[in-house]
ROGUNU-218453 format. One record per residue (C-alpha): residue number from 1; x, y, z. Coordinates in Angstrom, 1 decimal, always signed. Example, Ala and Ser with C-alpha at 12.3 -4.5 7.8 and 13.67 -1.06 7.14 Angstrom:
<sites>
1;+12.3;-4.5;+7.8 .
2;+13.7;-1.1;+7.1 .
</sites>
This chain:
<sites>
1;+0.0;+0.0;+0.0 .
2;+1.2;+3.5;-1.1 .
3;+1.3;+6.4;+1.0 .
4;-1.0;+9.4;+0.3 .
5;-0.5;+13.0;+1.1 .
6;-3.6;+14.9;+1.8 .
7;-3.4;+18.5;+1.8 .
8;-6.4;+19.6;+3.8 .
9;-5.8;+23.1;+3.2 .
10;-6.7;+23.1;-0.6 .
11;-9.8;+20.9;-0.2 .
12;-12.8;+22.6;-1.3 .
13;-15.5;+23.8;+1.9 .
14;-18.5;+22.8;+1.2 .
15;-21.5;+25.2;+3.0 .
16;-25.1;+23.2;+5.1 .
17;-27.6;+26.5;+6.0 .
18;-27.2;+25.4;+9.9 .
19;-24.4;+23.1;+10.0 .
20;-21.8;+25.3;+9.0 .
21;-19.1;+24.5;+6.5 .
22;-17.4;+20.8;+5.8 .
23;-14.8;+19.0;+3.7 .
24;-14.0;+15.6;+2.8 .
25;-10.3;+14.5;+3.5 .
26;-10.6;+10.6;+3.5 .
27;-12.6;+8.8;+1.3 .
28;-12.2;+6.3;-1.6 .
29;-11.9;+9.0;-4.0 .
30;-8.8;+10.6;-2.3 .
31;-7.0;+7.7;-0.4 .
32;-8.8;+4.4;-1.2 .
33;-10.7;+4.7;+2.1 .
34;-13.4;+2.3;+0.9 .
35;-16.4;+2.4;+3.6 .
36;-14.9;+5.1;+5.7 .
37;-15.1;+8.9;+5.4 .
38;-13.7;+11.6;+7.2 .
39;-14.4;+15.3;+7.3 .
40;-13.5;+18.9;+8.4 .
41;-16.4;+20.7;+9.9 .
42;-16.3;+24.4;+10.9 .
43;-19.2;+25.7;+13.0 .
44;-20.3;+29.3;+13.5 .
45;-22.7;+30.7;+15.8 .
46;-26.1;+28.5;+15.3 .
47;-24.7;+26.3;+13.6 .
48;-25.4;+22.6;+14.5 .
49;-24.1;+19.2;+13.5 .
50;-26.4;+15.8;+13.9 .
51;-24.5;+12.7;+14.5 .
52;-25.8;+9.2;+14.1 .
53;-26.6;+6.4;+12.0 .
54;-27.7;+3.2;+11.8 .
55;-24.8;+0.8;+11.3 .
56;-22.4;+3.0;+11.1 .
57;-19.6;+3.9;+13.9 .
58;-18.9;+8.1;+14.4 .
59;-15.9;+9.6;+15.8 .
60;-16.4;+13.5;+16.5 .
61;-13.5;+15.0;+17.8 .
62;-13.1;+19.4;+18.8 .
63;-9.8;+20.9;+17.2 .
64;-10.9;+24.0;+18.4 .
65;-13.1;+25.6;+19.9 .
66;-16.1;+25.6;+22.1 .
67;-19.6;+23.3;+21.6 .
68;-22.5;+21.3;+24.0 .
69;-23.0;+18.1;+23.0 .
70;-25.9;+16.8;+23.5 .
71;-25.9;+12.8;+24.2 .
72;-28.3;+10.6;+26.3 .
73;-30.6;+13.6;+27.2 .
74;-27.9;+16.1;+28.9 .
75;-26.2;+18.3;+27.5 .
76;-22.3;+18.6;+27.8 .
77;-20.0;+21.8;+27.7 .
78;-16.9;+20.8;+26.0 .
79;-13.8;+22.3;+24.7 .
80;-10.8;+21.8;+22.3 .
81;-9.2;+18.1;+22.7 .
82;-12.8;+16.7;+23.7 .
83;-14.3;+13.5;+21.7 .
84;-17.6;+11.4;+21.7 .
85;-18.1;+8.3;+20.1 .
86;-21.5;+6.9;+18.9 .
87;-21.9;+3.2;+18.4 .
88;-24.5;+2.2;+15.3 .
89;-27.9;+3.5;+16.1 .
90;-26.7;+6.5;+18.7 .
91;-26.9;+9.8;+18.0 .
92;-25.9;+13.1;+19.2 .
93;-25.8;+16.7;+18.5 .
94;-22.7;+18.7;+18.2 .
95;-23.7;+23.1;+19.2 .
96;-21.4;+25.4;+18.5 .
97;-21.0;+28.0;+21.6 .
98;-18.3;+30.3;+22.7 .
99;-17.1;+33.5;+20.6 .
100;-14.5;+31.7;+18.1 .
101;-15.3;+29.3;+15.2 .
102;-15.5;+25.5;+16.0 .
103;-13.6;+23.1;+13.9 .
104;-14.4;+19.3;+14.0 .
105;-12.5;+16.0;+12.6 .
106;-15.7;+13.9;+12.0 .
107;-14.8;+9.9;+11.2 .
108;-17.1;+7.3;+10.0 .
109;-16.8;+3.8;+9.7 .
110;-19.6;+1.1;+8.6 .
111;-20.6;-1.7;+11.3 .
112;-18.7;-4.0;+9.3 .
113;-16.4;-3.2;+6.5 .
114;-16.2;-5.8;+3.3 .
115;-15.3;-5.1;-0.4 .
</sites>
């Protein structure tokens, strides 16, 4: 398997009204990354993101920033270097808060992964 360089930084944003901006960096296209995608999210004030699928495995991690997540019916104040993971079927939702922009890394992997 070859190594793949991923410049992040010249990915093209993509805009959600209320869930802010996002960008793929894995996927098949890029890497190979068959089943799995991971994005870039950016949050302003307002802005939302809702996590959760069925059969499917999230990974939502803060790069920076402020954001409550919401997750078994409380909410949860969290800052930069904070993570939640959701098994298949549980969801949660991602708030921005705080005065400066939030930026997410956002994985997703299948239940079970087969070519």
């Amino acid at each position: 398997m070859a190594n793949t360089y991923i410049d992040t930084n010249t990915i093209p944003r993509r805009s959600i009204p209320g869930s802010g901006e996002f960008a793929e960096i894995l996927n098949d296209q890029l890497a190979g990354a068959k089943h799995v995608v991971a994005t870039l999210r950016w949050l302003t004030d307002g802005d939302w993101l809702d996590v959760g699928a069925r059969d499917v495995h999230h990974l939502v991690y803060l790069m920076d920033g402020e954001a409550t997540i919401g997750l078994g019916g409380a909410d949860h104040r969290v800052a930069r270097g904070a993570g939640v993971y959701l098994g298949p079927s549980e969801t949660a939702r991602v708030s921005h808060r705080g005065p400066a922009p939030l930026k997410l890394f956002h994985l997703v992997v299948p239940r079970s992964v087969s070519d």
